[in-house]
Each structure stands twice: as structure tokens, then as C-alpha cells.
Backbone as CSV, one residue per row, in Angstrom:
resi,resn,N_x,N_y,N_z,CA_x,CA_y,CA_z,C_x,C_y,C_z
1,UNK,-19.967,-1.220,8.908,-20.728,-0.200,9.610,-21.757,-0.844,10.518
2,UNK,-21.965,-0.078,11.946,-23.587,-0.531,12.597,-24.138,0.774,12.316
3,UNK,-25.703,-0.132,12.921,-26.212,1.428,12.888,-26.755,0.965,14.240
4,UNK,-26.578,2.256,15.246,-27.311,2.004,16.972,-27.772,3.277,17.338
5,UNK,-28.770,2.899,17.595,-29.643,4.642,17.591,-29.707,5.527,16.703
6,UNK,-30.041,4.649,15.663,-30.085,5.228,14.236,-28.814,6.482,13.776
7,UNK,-27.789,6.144,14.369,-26.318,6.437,13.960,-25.887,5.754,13.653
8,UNK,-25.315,5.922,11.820,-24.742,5.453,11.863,-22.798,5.020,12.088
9,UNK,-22.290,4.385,12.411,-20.456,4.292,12.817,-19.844,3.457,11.758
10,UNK,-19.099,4.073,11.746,-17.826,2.968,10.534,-17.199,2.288,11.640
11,UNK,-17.118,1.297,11.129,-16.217,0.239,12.213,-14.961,0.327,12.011
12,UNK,-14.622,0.715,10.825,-12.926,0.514,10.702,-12.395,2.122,11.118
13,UNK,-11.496,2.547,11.570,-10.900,3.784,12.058,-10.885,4.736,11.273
14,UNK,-10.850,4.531,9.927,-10.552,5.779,8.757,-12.032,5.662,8.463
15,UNK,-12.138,7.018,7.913,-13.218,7.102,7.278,-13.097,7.490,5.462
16,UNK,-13.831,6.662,4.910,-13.985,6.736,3.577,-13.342,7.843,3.201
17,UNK,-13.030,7.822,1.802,-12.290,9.108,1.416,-13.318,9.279,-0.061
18,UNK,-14.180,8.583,-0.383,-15.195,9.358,-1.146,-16.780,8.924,-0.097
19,UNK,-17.305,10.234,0.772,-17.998,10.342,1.414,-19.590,10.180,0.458
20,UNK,-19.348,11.308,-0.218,-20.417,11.602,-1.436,-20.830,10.262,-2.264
21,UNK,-19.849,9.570,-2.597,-20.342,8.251,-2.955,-20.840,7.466,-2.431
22,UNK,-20.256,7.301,-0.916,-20.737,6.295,-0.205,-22.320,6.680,0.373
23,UNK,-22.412,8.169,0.640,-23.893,8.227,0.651,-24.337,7.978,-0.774
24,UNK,-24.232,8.073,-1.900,-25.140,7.310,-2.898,-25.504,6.333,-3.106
25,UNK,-24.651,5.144,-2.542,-24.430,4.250,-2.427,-25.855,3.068,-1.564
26,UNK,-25.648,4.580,-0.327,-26.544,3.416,0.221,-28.209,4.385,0.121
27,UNK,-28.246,5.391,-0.140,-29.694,5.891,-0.875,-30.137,4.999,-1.840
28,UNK,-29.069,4.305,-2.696,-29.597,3.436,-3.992,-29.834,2.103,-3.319
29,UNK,-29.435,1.649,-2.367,-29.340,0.342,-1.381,-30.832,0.288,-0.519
30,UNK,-31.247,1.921,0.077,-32.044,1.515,0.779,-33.037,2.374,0.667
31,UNK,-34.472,1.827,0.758,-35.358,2.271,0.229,-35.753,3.619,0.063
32,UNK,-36.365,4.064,-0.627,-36.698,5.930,-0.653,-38.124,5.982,0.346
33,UNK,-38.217,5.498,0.921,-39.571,6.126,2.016,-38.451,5.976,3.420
34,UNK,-37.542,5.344,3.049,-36.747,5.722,4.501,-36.247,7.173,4.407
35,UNK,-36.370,8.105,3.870,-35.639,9.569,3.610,-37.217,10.372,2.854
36,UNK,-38.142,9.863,3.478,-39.696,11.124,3.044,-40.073,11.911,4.262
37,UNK,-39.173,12.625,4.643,-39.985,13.533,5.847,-41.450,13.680,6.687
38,UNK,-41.701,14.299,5.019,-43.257,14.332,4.898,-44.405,13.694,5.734
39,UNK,-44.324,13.955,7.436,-45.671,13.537,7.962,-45.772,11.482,7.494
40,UNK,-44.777,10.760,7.513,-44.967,9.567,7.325,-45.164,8.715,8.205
41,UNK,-46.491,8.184,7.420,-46.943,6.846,8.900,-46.283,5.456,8.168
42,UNK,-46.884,4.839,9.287,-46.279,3.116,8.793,-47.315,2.545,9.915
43,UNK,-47.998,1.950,8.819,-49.235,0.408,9.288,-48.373,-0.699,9.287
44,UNK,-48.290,-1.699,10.571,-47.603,-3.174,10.475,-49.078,-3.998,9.871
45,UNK,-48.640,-4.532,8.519,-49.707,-5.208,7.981,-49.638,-6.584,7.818
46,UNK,-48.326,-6.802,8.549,-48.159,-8.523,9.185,-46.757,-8.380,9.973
47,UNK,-46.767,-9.827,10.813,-45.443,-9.834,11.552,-45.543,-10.917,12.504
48,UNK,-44.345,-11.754,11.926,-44.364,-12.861,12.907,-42.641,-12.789,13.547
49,UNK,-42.051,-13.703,13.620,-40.955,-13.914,14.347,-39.955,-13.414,13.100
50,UNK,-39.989,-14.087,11.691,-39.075,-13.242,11.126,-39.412,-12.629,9.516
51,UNK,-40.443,-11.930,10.177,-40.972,-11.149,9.011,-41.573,-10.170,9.260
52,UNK,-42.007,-9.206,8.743,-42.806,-7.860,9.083,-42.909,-6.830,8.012
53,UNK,-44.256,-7.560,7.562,-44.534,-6.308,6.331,-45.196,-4.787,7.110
54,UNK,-44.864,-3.507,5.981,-45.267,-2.664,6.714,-45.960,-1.734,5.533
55,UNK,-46.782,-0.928,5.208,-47.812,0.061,4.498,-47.511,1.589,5.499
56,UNK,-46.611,2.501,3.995,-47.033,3.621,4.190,-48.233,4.630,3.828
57,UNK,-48.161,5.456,5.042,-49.003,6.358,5.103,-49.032,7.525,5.004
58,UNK,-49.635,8.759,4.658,-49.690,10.315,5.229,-48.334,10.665,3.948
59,UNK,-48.449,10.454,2.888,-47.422,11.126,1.986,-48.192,10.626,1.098
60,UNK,-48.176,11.733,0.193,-48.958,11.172,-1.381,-48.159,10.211,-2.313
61,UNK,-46.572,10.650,-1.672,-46.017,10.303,-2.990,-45.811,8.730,-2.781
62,UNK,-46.158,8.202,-1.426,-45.432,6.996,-0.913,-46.647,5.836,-0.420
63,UNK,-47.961,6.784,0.018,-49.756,6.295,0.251,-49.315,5.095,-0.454
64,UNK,-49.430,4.142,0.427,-50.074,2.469,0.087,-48.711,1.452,-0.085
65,UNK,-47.324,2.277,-0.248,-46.348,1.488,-0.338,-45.728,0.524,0.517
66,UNK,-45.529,-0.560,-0.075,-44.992,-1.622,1.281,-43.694,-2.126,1.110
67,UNK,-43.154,-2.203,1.981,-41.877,-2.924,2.440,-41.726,-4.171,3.086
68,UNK,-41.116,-5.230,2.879,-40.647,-6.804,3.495,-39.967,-6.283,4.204
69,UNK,-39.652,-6.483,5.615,-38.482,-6.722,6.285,-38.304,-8.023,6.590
70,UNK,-36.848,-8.903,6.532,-36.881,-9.971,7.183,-35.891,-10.338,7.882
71,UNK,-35.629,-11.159,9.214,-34.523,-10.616,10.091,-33.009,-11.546,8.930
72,UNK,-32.037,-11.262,9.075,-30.787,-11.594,8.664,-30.836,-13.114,8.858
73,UNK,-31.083,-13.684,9.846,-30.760,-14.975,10.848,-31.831,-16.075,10.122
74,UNK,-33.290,-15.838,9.628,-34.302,-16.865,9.581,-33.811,-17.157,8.191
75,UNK,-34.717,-18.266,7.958,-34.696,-18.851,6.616,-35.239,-17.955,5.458
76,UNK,-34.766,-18.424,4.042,-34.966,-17.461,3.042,-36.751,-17.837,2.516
77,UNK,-37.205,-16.415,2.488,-38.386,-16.401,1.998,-38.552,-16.974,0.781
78,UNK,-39.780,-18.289,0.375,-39.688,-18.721,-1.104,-41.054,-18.263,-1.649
């Protein structure tokens, strides 16, 4: 799969034949403040070339939570 303009495409021609799973799949894969509606901010609370921590905001349930991103390509964080 990519995702480009936050669509996402299956790369291969068929599409899955358990749909329902495969969205569980990646809800359990990827974080739960990516799916909080709720008025959500995001503070960049560092970021260099291949890293970028980030602090949510404006949701009670999620206030103060942070996420690592790090690009695919750099070296592994120790």
C-alpha cells in the first residue's frame, strides 16, 4: 500500500477479501491519536533531519501524549 494525500491505494489490483480485518489491523499498527477527531493539536517538540517528536493537544483523552517519528532511511535510534 502508499498512502498520497492521505489516501490510502493498494498496490496490487485485487483488493483484500477480508476488508474488516485489514482495517483492524492497521488501527492496532497505528497509533490511536491518529483517529481522535476531537479539536486535536500537535506541538513539534523536536526535529532534526531524521526525527521529529510531536505533543498532543486540545483532547483530554490524548493532552500531553507524544509520538517518535523517524524517517525509514536514517539510522536506528539507540
Amino acid at each position: 500500500m502508499n498512502v498520497t494525500d492521505r489516501v490510502l491505494k493498494v498496490i496490487s489490483h485485487t483488493l483484500p477479501v477480508d476488508v474488516h480485518g485489514l482495517v483492524n489491523k492497521l488501527q492496532a499498527s497505528i497509533a490511536e491519536e491518529f483517529f481522535d477527531p476531537c479539536h486535536l493539536g500537535v506541538d513539534t517538540t523536536y526535529l532534526d533531519a531524521d526525527l521529529r517528536i510531536v505533543r498532543y493537544t486540545g483532547s483530554k483523552r490524548l493532552e500531553g501524549v507524544r509520538t517518535i517519528f523517524q524517517r525509514s532511511n536514517s539510522p536506528p535510534v539507540v
